[in-house]
C-alpha positions as CSV (number, residue, x, y, z in Angstrom):
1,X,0.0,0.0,0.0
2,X,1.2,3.4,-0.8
3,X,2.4,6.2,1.9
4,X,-0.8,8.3,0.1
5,X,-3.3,6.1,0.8
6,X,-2.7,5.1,4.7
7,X,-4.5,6.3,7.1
8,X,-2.6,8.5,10.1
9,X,-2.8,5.1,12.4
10,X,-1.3,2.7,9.3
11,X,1.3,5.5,9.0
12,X,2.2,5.5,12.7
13,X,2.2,1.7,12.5
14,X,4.8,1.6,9.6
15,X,6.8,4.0,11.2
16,X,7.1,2.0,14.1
17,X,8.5,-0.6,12.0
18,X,10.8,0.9,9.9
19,X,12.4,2.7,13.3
20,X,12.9,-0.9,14.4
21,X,14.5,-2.1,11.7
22,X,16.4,1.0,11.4
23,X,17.7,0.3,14.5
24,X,18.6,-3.3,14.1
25,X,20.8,-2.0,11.2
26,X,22.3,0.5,12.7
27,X,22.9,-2.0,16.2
28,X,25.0,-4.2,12.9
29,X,26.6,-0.8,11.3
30,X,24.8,-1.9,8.1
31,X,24.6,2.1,7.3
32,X,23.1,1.4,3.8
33,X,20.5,-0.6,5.8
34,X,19.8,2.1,8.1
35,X,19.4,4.7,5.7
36,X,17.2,2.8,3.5
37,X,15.1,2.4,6.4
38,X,15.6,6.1,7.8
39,X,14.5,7.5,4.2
40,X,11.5,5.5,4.6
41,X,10.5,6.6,8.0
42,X,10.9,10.1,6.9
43,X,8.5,9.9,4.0
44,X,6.0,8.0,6.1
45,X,6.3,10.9,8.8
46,X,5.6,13.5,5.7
47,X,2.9,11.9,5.0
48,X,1.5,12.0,8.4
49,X,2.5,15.3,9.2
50,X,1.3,16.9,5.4
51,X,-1.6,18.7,6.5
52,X,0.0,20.5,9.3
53,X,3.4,21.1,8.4
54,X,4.2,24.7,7.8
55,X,7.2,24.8,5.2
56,X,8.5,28.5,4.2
57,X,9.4,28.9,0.5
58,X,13.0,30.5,1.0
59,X,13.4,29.7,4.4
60,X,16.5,27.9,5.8
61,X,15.8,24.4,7.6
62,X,18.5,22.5,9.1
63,X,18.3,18.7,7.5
64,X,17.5,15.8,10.0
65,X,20.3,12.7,10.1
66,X,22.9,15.2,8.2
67,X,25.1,17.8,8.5
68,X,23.3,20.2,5.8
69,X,20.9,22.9,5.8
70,X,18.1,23.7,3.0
71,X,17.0,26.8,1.5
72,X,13.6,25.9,0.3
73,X,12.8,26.7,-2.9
74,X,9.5,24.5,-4.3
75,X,7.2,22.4,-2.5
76,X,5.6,19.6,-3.8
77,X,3.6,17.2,-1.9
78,X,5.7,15.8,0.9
79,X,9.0,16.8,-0.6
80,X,11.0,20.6,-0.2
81,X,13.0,21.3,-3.3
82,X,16.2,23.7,-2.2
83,X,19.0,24.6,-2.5
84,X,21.8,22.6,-0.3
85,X,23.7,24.9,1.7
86,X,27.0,22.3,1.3
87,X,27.2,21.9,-2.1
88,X,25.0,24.6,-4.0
89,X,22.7,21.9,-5.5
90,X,19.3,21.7,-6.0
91,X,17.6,18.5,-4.2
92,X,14.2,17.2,-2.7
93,X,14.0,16.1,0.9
94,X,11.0,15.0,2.5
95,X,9.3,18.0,4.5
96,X,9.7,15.5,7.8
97,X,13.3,15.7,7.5
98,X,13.6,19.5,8.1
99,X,14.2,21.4,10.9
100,X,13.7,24.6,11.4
101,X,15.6,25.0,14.9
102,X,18.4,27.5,14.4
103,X,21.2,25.0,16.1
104,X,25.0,25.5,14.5
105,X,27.0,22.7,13.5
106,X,30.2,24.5,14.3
């Protein structure tokens, strides 16, 4: 079944899931594993969240699980298209994944 078409429960259920396998993979260090299964969790959580989130076109989020930050220049569904703040290039990132605390990395 898709992300779309699950209700906020089946969401919740699959998230559940996917953090538990996410965290058998990282307990291994299969990292390819765990961000298979991260990604996943993160789109889930967008779809969850969709109706509520407030995402700012040209706003600055910090990006969840990474070292980043994303000037946000499109939305579409659950995804923010920016501009990465590391390398300049333009990418989509589920709207769960950003964070709009104002924490440094320095």
């Amino acid at each position: 079944m898709l992300y779309s078409d699950m209700s906020k429960e089946q969401l919740r259920a699959e998230m559940k899931d996917l953090q538990e396998k996410g965290q058998r993979a990282y307990d291994a260090e299969n990292w390819p594993e765990y961000e298979i299964h991260m990604t996943k969790w993160y789109l889930a959580k967008s779809y969850e969240i969709r109706d509520d989130a407030r995402i700012e076109i040209g706003r600055t989020y910090r990006i969840a699980e990474e070292y980043d930050r994303l000037t946000v220049t499109a939305l579409e569904g659950v995804m923010a298209w920016g501009i990465r703040q590391s390398t300049g290039e333009t990418t989509a990132v589920p709207i769960a994944q950003l964070d709009d605390t104002d924490d440094d990395f320095n």
